[in-house]
N, C-alpha and C positions, 0 to 999 in steps of 0.2 A: 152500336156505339162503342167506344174503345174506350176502353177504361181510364179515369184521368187520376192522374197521382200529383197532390201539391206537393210541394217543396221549398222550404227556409223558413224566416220567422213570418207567421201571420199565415202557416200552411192551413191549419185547422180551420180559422174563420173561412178562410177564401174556399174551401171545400163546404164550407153549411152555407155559403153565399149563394154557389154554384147549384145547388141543394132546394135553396127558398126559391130562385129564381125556375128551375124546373118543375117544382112544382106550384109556381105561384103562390108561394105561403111559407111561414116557417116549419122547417121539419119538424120541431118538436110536439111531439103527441096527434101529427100526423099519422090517418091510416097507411099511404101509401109511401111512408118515410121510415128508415133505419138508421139509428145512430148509432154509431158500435165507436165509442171513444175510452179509451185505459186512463187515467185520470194518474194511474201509481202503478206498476207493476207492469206484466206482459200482457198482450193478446193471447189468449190461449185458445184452442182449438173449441171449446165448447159455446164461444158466440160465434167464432166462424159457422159451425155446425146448424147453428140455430139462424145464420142469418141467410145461410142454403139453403137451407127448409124456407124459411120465409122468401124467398128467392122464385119458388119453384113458382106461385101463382100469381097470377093481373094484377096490374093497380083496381084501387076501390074508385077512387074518387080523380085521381090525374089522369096523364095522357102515360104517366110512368112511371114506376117504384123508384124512388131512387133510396139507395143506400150510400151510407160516410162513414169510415174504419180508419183506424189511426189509435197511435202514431202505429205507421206500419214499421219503422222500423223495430217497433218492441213487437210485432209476428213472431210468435214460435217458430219454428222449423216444422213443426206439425201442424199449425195454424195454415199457417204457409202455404202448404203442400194443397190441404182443404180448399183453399182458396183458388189457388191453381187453374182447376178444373171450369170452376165458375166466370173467373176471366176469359179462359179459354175459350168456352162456349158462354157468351151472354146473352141473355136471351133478351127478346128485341124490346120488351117491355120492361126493361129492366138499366138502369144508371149506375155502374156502382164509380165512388168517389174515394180515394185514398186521403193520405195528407203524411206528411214528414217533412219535420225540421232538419235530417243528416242524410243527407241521400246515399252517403258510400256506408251508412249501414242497416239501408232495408239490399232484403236476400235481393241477389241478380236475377233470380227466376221470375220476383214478383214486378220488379222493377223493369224491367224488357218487357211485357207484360202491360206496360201502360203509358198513354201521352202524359211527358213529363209535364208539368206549368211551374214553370219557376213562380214563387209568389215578389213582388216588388224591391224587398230585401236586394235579391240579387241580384237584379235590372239595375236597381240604382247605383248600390257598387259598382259596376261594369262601366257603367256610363261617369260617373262621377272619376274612376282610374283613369278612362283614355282623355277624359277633357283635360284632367291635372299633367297629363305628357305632350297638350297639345293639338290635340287633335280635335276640327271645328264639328258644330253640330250636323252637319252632313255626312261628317265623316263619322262621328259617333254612329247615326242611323244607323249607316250602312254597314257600320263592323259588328252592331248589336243584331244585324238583323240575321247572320250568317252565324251570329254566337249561341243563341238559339237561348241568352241567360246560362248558358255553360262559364261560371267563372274560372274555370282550372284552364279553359282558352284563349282568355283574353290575352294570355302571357304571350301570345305571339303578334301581339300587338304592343305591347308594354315593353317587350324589350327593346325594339327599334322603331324607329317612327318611319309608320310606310305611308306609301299613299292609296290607302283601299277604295277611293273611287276611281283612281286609275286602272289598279289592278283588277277590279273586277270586271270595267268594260274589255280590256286587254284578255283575260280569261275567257268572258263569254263570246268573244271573237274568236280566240283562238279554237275552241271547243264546237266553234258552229259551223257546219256542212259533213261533217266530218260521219263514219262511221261506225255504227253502235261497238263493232270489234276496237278498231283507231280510240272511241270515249272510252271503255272500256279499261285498257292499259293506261288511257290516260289519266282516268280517274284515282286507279291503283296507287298511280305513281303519287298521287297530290291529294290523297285523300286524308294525310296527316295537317294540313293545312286548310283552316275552316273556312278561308273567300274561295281559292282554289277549288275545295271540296263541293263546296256550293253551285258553282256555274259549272262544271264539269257533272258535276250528279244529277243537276237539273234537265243538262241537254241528253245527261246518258239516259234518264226517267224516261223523257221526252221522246226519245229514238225508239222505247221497247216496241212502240205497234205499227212503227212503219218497215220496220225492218225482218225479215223473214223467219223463219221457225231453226233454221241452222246456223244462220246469223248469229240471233239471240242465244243459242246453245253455245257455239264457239265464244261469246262475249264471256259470258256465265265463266264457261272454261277460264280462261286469263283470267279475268277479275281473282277465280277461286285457288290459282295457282301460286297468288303473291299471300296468304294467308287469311286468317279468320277476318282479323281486323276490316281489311277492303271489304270487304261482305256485310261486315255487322257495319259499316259504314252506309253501303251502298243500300241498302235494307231501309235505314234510316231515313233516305234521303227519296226515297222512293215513296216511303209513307207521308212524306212529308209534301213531294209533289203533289200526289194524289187529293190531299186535303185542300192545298194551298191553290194552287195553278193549275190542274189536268179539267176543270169546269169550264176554264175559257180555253185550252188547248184541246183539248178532248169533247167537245159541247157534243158530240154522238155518242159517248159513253154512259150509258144510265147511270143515276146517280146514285143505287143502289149496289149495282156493280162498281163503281167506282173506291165507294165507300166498305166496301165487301174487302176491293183488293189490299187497299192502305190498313186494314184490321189482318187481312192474312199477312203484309207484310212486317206491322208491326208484332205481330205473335210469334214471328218467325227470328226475331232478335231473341227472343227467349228459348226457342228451340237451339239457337244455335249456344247460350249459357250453359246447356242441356247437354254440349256435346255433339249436337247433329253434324251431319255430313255438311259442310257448307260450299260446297259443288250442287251437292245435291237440293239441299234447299233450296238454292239461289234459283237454280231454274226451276224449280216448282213453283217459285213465288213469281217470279218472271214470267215463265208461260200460261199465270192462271187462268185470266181472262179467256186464252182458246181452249181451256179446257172444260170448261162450264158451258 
């Protein structure tokens, strides 16, 4: 399971929500429940420590330990670091649950690191901006749905009034038949533009397993050529296939491995924070599947 990290006002609740509801009870004073919340001050590395240690064995009484830590963005940097490792590797018995109100100020290494969840806050902002420039509730849908609650995106909606349900059937035409190299550049190119991003990432996801082992190297190549970004994009979107639509595109992919791949590729957005090669990642997260 892939670590989830809330975000904006009402992060905290929506994390002990997330919490009661896995373990059918409230965490408080739960066996197989950890609450790790700073109430004043920082996270310091000595509950991280301790909630590693507690980390290491079974639930008593669920089907899973789940743990809740926050606000992360008050993590030390040596918290942090502690932490790290535990996301990295989580072990299968085990939930852990973040929570922050500022997302640009938890560390990039923990925050890559984990499925963002916007909490409602910023859903309704988004939606409430594009309705006040016009934009009907279809159109709403459809540009929330590509925005993913990212508000610092909607601005390319906001500034001019387009028409995203044209644009995105136009996109996903354009992007269909085409080859994984051909999506590839294409994605690059339109990957600063979140409906663009969307249907182009979707079909490039979609192409990895029909398409050959040098194919997909040469894709990799392009994509890593035009810099990090296209990468930490493509990563993105990949992970997000994987959750969303490769069950009904993929219904012969275990859902073990499937779920395997969208955690190495979301871990791999933190690798690349990290500095990695991001050539090199790319096809390791790319080729994973054939290599297991």
């Amino acid at each position: 399971m892939i670590p989830h990290l809330y975000v904006g006002p009402g992060a905290r609740a929506a994390a002990l929500a997330e919490a009661a509801k896995a373990l059918d009870a409230a965490p408080s004073g739960h066996p197989d429940a950890r609450v790790e919340v700073a109430q004043t001050g920082d996270v310091g590395i000595d509950r991280v420590r301790e909630l590693v240690l507690w980390a290491r064995y079974g639930p008593v009484r669920a089907l899973r330990k789940v743990a809740v830590l926050g606000p992360a963005e008050r993590l030390t940097r040596e918290a942090a670091n502690a932490l790290l490792k535990l996301l990295e590797e989580l072990p299968s018995h085990l939930a852990v649950v973040l929570f922050a109100e500022a997302l640009d100020q938890v560390l990039p290494t923990v925050r890559s690191r984990c499925a963002l969840l916007w909490c409602s806050g910023a859903h309704d902002q988004i939606e409430a901006a594009l309705r006040a420039v016009g934009y009907s509730d279809d159109e709403v849908a459809s540009i929330a749905s590509v925005l993913d609650d990212r508000v610092e995106e909607a601005a390319a909606f906001l500034a001019e009034r387009r028409a995203p349900l044209r644009e995105w059937h136009e996109a996903c035409a354009e992007a269909q038949g085409r080859s994984v190299l051909e999506l590839a550049a294409g994605f690059a190119s339109r990957a600063t533009d979140p409906l663009q991003r969307r249907a182009w990432g979707r079909a490039l996801a979609a192409s990895l397993r029909r398409a050959g082992t040098d194919e997909v190297l040469a894709a990799v190549e392009r994509l890593a050529k035009t810099g990090k970004d296209p990468v930490y994009a493509f990563l993105a979107e990949l992970a997000r296939f994987l959750v969303t639509e490769a069950p009904a595109a993929w219904p012969d992919l275990a859902p073990a491995t499937r779920l395997a791949w969208a955690s190495k590729a979301s871990l791999a957005r933190g690798e690349l924070d990290d500095n990695a090669n991001p050539r090199l990642l790319a096809e390791v997260v790319a080729l994973w599947p054939r290599s297991t």
